[in-house]
Each structure stands twice: as C-alpha cells, then as structure tokens.
N, C-alpha and C positions, 0 to 999 in steps of 0.2 A: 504494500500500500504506500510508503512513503516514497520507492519508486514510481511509483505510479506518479504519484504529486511532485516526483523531482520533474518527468516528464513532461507533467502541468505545467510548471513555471518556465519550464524553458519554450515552450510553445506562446505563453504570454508576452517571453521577451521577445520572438520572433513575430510576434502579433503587432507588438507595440514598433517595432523598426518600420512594420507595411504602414502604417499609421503614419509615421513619418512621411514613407518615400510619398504616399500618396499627399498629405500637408505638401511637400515638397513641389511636386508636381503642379499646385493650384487650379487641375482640371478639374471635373468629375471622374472619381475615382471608383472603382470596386472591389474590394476586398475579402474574400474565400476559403474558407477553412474547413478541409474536403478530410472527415474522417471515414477508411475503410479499414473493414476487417479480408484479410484476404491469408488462403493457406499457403501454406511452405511447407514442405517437405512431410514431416506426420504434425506437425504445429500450426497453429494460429497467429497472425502477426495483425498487428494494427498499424495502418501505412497512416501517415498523418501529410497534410498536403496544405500549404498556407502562400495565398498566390495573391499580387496586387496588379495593376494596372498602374502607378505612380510611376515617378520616377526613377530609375535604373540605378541599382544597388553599387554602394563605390566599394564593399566586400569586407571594407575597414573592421564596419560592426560585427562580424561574427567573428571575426579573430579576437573581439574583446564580451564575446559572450561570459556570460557568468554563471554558476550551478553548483550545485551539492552532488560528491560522485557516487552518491547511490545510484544516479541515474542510471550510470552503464551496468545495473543487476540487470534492467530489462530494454537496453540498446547499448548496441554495437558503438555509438558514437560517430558515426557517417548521418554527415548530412550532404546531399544531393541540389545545387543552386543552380538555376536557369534565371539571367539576365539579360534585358538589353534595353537600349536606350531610345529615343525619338530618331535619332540621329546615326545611331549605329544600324548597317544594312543585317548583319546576323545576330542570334541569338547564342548567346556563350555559354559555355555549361563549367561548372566545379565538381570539387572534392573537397568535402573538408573534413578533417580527421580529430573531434574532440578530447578523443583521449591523450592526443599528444598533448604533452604543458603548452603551457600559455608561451613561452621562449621558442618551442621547437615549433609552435605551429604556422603552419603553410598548405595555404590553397592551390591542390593543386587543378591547374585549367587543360579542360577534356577540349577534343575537338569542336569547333564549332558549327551549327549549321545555318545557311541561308533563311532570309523573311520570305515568304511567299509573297512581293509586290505589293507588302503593306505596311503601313505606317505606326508601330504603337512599341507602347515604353510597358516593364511591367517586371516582376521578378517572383516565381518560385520558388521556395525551400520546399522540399520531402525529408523523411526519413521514416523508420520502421523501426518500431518497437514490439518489446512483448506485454506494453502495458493494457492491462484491464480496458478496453474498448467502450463498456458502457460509461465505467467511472470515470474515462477519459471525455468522454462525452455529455457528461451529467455536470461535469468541471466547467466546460468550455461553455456551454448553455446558460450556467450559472455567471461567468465572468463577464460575457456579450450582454447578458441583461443588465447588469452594471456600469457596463460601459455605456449603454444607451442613454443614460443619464446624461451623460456628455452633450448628446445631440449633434452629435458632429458633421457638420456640413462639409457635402462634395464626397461623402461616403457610403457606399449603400456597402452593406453586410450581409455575410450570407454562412451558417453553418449549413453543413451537408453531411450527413451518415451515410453509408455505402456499403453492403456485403451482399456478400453471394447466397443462394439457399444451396440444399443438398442435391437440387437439378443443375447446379451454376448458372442458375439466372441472379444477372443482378440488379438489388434494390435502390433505390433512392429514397431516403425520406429527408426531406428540408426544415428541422429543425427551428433556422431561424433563418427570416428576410427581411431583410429594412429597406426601406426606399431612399432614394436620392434626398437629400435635405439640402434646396438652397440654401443661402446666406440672407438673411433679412436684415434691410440696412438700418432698422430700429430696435434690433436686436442685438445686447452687447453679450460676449461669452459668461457675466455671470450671471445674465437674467435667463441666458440660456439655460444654464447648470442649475438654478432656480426652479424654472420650468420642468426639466427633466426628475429633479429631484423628490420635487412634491409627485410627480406619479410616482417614482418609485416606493416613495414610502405608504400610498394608496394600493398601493398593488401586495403590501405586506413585505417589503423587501425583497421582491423576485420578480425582476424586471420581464420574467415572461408567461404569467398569470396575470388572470383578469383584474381589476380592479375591488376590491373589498365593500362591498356596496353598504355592508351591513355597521361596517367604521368608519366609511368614509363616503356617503351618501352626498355630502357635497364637503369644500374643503375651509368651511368654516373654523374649523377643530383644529387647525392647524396654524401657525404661527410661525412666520419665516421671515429670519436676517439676514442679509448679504455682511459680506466682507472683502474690500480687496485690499491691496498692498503691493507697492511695486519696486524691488530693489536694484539698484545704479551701481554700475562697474563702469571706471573710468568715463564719468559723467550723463550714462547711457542707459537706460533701464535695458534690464539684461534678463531678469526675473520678474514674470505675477505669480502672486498668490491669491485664489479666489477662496473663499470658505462661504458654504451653505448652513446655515441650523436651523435645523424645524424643528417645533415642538409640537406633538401629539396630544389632545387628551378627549377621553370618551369615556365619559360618567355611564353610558346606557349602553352595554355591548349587548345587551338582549340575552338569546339563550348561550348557555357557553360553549364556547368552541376553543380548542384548544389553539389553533392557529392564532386566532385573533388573543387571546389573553395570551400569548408568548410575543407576540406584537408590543405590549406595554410593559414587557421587564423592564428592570432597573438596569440596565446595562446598554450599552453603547457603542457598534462598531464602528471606527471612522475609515467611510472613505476614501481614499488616498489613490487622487488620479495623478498623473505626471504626464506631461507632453501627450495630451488627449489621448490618456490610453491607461486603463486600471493598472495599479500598478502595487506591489507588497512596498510595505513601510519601512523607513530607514531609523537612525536615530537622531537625523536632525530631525523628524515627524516627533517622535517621542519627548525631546528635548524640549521643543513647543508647547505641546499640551502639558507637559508637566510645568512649565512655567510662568503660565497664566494664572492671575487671581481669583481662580471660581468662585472663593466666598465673595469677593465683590459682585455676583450675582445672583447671591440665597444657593451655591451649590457645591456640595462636599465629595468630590470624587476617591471614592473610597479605595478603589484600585485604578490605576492607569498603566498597564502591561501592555506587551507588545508579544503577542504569540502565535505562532509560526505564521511569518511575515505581516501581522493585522495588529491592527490597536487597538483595546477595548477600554473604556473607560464603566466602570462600575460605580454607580452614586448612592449616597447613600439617605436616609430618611426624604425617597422619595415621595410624590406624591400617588397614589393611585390610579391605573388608567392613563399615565401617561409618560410619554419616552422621548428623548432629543434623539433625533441623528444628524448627522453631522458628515459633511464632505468635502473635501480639499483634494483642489487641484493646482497643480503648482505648473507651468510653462513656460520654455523660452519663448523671450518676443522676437527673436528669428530664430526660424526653421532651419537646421541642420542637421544631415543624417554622418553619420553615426550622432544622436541626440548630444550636447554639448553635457558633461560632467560638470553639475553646478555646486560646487564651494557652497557647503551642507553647511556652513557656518551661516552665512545669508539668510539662506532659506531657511533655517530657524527662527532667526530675527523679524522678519518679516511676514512670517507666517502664522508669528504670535500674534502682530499687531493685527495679520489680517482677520485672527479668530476673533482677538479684544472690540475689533471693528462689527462685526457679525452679533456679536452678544448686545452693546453697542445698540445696535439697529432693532435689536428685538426688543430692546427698552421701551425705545423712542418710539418703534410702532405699536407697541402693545401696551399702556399705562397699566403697572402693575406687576407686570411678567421682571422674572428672573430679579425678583426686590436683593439688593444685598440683606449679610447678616442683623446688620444694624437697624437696618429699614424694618425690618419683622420684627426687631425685638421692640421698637420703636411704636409700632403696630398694636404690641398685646400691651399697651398704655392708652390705647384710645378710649377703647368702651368705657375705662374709670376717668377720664379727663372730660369725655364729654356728658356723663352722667352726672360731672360737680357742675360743669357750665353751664347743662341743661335745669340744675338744680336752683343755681344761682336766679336764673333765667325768672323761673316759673314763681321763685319765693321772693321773688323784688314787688312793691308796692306803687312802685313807679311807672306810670303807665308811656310818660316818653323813653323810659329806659327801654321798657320791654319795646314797645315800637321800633327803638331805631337794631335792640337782638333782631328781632321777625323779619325787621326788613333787609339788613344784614344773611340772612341765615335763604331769603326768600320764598319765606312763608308769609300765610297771612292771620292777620291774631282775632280768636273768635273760640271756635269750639277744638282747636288744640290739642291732644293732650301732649304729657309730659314725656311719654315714650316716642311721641313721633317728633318731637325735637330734639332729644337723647340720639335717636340713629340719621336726625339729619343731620349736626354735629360730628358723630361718629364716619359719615360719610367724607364729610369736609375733611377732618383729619386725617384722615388716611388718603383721599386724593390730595393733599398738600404734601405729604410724604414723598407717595408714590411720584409725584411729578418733579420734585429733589433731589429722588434717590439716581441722579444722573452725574456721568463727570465733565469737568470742561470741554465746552466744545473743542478745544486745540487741546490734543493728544499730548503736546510739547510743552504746554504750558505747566509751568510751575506754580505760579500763585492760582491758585484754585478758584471759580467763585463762590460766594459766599451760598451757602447749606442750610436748609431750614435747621436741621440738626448734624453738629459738627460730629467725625469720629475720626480716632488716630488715622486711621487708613487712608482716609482723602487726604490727608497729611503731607503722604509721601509722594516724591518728584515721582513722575508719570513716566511712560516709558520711554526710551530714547534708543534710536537706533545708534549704534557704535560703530566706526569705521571698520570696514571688513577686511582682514588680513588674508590676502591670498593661499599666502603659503600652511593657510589652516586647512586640514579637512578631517571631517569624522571617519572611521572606517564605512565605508560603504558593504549593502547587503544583498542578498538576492535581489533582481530586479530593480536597483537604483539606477538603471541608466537615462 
C-alpha cells in the first residue's frame, strides 16, 4: 500500500509539470490521464499514461523529480517521454532511468519519428507499475476533484480507466471530464479559488459527488474570507499567496447521516495548491499556520501536524455543526517549466499574512464571527451591565431622563417592560464589541486605534515582513516543486 501511494505522488508531480507546460503554452490546453490494466507475462500491470497538448517539455524537470524509494517495490523505474514542440517537425522519444541517483542520471534519446503534416506541441510520460489499479484510480479521482477547485482556465481534464475483459475486448470508462474554462476578465484567481471552493465544500469535500442538498440547500450557512499576499524579489513580485476560509455551520442536519455529521468534525485539512496544481505540504506551509495568532480570532488549534504530506489543524472547544476549511495556493507570477524553487522562507512570511488577511475579511464581512478571546470574555459581562443600566433606567423618577434613555436606546416609552430594555441594551453591547473587536486597518501600523476595550494583545507591533535572505531555504518535501 504505501507503494502504491509512493506511485500516487509521483504521478501528481508529473501531473503538476502538464499543468505547467500547458500554463506555459497560453493556448487551450488538454490534459489526460489514461489508466490501464493490461497483462504481462502470468501478471497484471497497471500502465499509467499522462499526456498534455502545452508546451514541449525542456526534460530539465524529470531529472529533478522527487520520491520515497518504496516506489521501485512495484516499478521498474523507467519512465517512457514523447515530446515535441510547435516548431519542431518530429516527435522525440526518451528513456529515463529513476533508479539511477540523482548524479548519474541521464536521459537517454531513442530514435525519433516524423509529424504527419501537422502542427501541434504536447508531451507524454508512460510507465508501468504493479500498483493496485483500482486504489490507483480511487487516488487520482480523489486528487482531480480537488484540483477542480482551482478552476483552471484553458484546461479541460480528463481521467480514463482502460482494461481488457477475459475475451480481450477492451473497456473505457471516463471517470472524469471537465470542459474548457475560458478566462473571465472580471474574474481575479482568488474569486476564482472562492468560487470553486465553496462547491467543494457543498459537495462534502469530494469534488466528484453531487452537491449535499440536505447541508447545503443554499449557501447561506456559509461564510467566506479571501486573503492575498504578494512577495518581491529584487523589487518584482515573484510570489502570490491566495488563502480561502469558509466557515460551515448547520444547526438542522435532519435525520443523521453519517457522511454529513463527519462533515462538521473539529478538524481541518488544508488545502495546499502550488502552481495551479494540488500539491503535498512543505514546512514553510507548516511554519505559517503555526504562526499565526488564532486566539486573536476566538480559536484554539489544539493540534497542527503535518501527516503524510497534509496539514491538519485540530480545534479545540469547538462549536457544534460547524467546521472551517481552508485552502492555499501559492504561484509564481511567471510561468516556468521546470516550476521555479521558491525560497520557503518567503512563502512563509507571506502566507501568514495572506491567512491573517483571510481571517481579517471574515471579521469584517461577518459582525460577530471569529470574536477574539477577549471579545467573548468581554461578552459574558453584558447580560449583568445591561441589566444595572436597564435597572437604572426603569427606577429613575425622571421623566426627561428616561426620555432622552428611550430615545437613545430607540425605543419608544409607554407600555415597556423592563426585560425588553434589558436585551435591547444587551444587544447594543455586544454589537459595540463585536464591531471593535477588529485590528488596524494598516497591517504595518504600530500605534493601534483606539479599542472600545483595550487588551495586552493589541499591544503588540503587528506583523512585518523581514527582508528575505536568499541563501535561506527549509528542506524541501515530496512534491514541493
């Protein structure tokens, strides 16, 4: 099994290069990932087939492929590339030999053969394994539904299954198909990623199921912050960070279903796109989330681990019925294949601010949501402040006094009582809170503005990006390219 999933991942980074060449290309692109089961000799092999129409591979990228060598329990380590370019009249065929180190490796180039009188750019990888076919399939199905979150224009997708029966006729079944997505010119990539996001988290976290009608009936219940962030190399943004957060919540799930009540656990997977293409998590992803100030947001993340290649964030005294998820994609603002190695040190810094910006926006659009700790504790002082005010109010003998309370409070004075002045009061107070419990508009800014109610926290200097020392980098993980 964990063969199997070494095979997963290397299929992902070859997934994520097609992503590229076709970004690269700026045509309309289409992308194919042709799984067959086919026999050998008294065995079963699974051929794995990943083809794009983009741009013609510069071959760079796979000499710097990455992997855990369980992989070679169930492959040989040959991988099989057909490339060519707009421009080139043949089609070039490789060898590449994984199991050689990373020093000794060399591509070696097979004979090549003539176009048939037609014009087109586009590049194959194959190879054959003995991994499990269905769970290789159940993988890939699962990953393409996440990515679709992306939305990625100029890319249409296509899994494909393929095996023979015991007459050797062979099947097709089509998996998955996505259509072309132009580019809308009113559409930026994080409203995009927005977009794609909130279905995914309607659909239960499985981008290729139906929509959850019975959770998510319309998308009221939902509550979503952008965040971006853009970080400069040699005066040039070099790096975005977009971050998505939705929050969940459904008081009425009706009769229970198990799928929908695993829907609202307390826990949290994030995410983690890279160069429009899903991608496993590094430790600058890690190093971010753990150093952001959640309780500045009413939230206590009780575990933030990172387990095999995924981030989960675990909270703790959550509320019932409801669950943030969370997604971050990070890209270069030029396209270059083999994708450029971005200095994990940046993209941490900036990917904090892009989450801090995201949380941020869910403040601001939602009064109320994500209160800091202070704010809550601030909170269970209302009911007894406005029940002395109220009291005040009701036992004054003064009839301009009470006049200019009522009118203050925007009531009117007549038959009253004392309880519905009590929770208009109670209202006021806690929406005076709620509309405070925010931080300066300039992130940068040091003198804070002035707080209905001060606490050490807002105290402290806000965040500041630090100049970026190149020659920093974190170890890099499966899949960081």
């Amino acid at each position: 099994m964990i063969a199997t999933m070494e095979v997963t991942n290397l299929c992902k980074q070859l997934i994520s290069f097609a992503v590229q060449r076709c970004r690269l290309s700026g045509d309309p692109c289409r992308l194919s990932v042709i799984i067959r089961k086919i026999a050998h000799s008294d065995s079963l092999l699974t051929q794995i087939s990943i083809s794009d129409t983009g741009a013609g591979s510069c071959l760079k990228e796979f000499e710097d492929l990455r992997f855990g060598y369980n992989v070679f329990a169930e492959w040989d380590g040959m991988l099989s590339i057909t490339t060519t370019s707009l421009g080139n009249p043949e089609l070039s065929h490789y060898k590449l030999n994984l199991k050689e180190s990373a020093s000794n490796r060399r591509i070696n180039k097979l004979p090549s053969t003539p176009k048939t009188n037609a014009m087109f750019s586009g590049t194959e990888v194959s190879m054959s394994s003995c991994a499990n076919m269905e769970v290789l399939l159940a993988d890939m199905a699962s990953f393409f539904g996440k990515m679709l979150l992306l939305k990625i224009y100029n890319i249409a997708i296509e899994l494909v299954a393929e095996c023979c029966d015991q007459y050797g006729i062979q099947h097709e079944n089509v998996v998955l198909a996505t259509e072309l997505t132009l580019p809308s010119s009113d559409s930026s990539n994080i409203q995009q990623l927005a977009s794609g996001f909130e279905d995914y988290v309607c659909k239960h976290r499985n981008g290729l199921s139906e929509k959850c009608k019975s959770c998510f009936s319309s998308r009221d219940n939902l509550k979503v912050g952008n965040g971006q962030a853009c970080g400069q190399k040699h005066g040039i943004d070099a790096l975005a960070v977009e971050v998505v957060i939705i929050i969940s919540n459904n008081e009425f799930l009706g009769p229970p279903n198990p799928l929908c009540l695993k829907a609202f656990e307390p826990t949290t997977e994030v995410l983690y796109c890279r160069d429009f293409s899903l991608c496993s998590v590094h430790q600058s992803v890690v190093k971010a989330f753990r150093s952001v100030k959640w309780n500045s947001y009413g939230l206590t993340p009780r575990i933030i681990a990172d387990e095999e290649s995924s981030l989960f964030l675990e909270w703790e005294n959550f509320p019932p019925n409801t669950h943030i998820d969370i997604a971050v994609h990070c890209y270069a603002k030029q396209v270059t294949v083999p994708p450029v190695r971005q200095r994990n040190q940046l993209e941490t810094k900036i990917m904090k601010e892009a989450i801090s910006l995201a949380l941020d926006d869910l403040k601001k659009r939602y009064t109320g949501a994500l209160l800091s700790d202070h704010a809550l504790k601030i909170h269970s002082h209302a009911p007894d402040l406005a029940r002395s005010i109220a009291g005040l109010i009701m036992s004054s003998d003064d009839p301009n006094f009470r006049g200019e309370c009522f009118g203050l409070l925007g009531m009117q004075m007549g038959n009253t009582d004392g309880e519905s002045i009590e929770n208009c009061i109670k209202d006021k107070i806690i929406s005076a809170i709620d509309m405070n419990d925010r931080k300066p508009p300039n992130l940068r800014c040091r003198a804070a503005a002035p707080f209905l109610f001060e606490d050490d926290y807002q105290q402290e200097p806000e965040y500041m990006l630090d100049e970026y020392d190149e020659g920093e980098e974190d170890n890099c993980t499966l899949m960081d390219l």
